[in-house]
C-alpha positions in Angstrom: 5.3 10.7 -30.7 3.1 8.0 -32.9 1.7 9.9 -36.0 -2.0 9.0 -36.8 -3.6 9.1 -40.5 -7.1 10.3 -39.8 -10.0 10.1 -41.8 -13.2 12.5 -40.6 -16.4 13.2 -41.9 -18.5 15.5 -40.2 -22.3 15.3 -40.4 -24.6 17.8 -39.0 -27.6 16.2 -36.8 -30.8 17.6 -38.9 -32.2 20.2 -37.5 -29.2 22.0 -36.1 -29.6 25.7 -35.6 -26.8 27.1 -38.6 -25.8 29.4 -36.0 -24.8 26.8 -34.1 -23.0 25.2 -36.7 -21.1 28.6 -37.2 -19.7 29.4 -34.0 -18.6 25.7 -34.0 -17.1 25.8 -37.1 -15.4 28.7 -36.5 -14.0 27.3 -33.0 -12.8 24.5 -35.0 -11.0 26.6 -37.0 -9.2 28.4 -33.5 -8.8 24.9 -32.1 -6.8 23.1 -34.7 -4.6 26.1 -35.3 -3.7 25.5 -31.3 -3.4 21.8 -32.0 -1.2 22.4 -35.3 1.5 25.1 -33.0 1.0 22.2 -30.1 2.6 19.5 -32.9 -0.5 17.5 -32.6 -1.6 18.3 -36.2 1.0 17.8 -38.8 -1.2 18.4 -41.9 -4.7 18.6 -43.1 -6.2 17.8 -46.7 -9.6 17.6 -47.7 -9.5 15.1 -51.3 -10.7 16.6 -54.5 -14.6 16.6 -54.3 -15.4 15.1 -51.1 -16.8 16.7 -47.9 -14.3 15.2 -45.3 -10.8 15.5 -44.3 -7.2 13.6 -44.2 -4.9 14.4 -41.8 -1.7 13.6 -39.9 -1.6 13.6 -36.8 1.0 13.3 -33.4 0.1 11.9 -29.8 1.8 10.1 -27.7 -0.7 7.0 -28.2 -4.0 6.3 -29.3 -6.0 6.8 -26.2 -4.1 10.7 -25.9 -5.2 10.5 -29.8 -9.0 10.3 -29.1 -9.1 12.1 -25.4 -6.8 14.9 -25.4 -6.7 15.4 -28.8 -9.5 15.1 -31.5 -11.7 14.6 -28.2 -10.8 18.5 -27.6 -12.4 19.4 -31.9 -15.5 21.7 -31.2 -17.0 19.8 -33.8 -15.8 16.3 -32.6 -19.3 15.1 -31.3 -20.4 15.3 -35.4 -17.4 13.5 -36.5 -16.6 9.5 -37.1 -13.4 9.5 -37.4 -11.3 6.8 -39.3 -7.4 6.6 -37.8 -5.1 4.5 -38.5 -1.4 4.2 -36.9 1.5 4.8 -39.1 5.3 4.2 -39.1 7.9 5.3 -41.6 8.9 3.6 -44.1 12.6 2.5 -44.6 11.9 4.3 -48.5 10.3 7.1 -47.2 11.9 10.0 -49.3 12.2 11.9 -46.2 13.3 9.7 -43.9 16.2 9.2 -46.2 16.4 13.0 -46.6 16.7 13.4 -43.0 19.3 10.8 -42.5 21.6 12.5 -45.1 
């Protein structure tokens, strides 16, 4: 699996019914637990003060990344979505705890 580092900022299209944005939000929620026990979504951080997220994230490429994966977000269709394609490090603390 390629791990992603994923930027995404969600803006709401004015005018949106905030029931709407509710149920989606809440879907969300339900959708990315299922992606998180599926090993898709490794872990999620929203920085200090900001409205948007970081995570990291598992597919098997890019295109699986975008289609099967955020594609499948409830709230997807209000995201833009920054990734970028990550490899370990050889001085990774945990790589070299995991090689021990």
């Amino acid at each position: 699996m390629q791990e992603f580092l994923v930027g995404l900022t969600t803006t709401v299209p004015e005018g949106t019914d905030p029931a709407e944005v509710d149920r989606r939000r809440a879907a969300e929620a339900v959708r990315a637990g299922e992606l998180a026990a599926a090993g898709h979504l490794v872990r999620l951080w929203r920085p200090v003060g900001e409205l948007r997220s970081v995570g990291l994230w598992q597919a098997a490429d890019e295109a699986e990344l975008y289609e099967r994966v955020l594609g499948t977000l409830p709230l997807w269709p209000w995201m833009a979505a920054v990734v970028t394609a990550v490899q370990s490090h050889p001085n990774d603390p945990g790589r070299i705890a995991r090689a021990v």
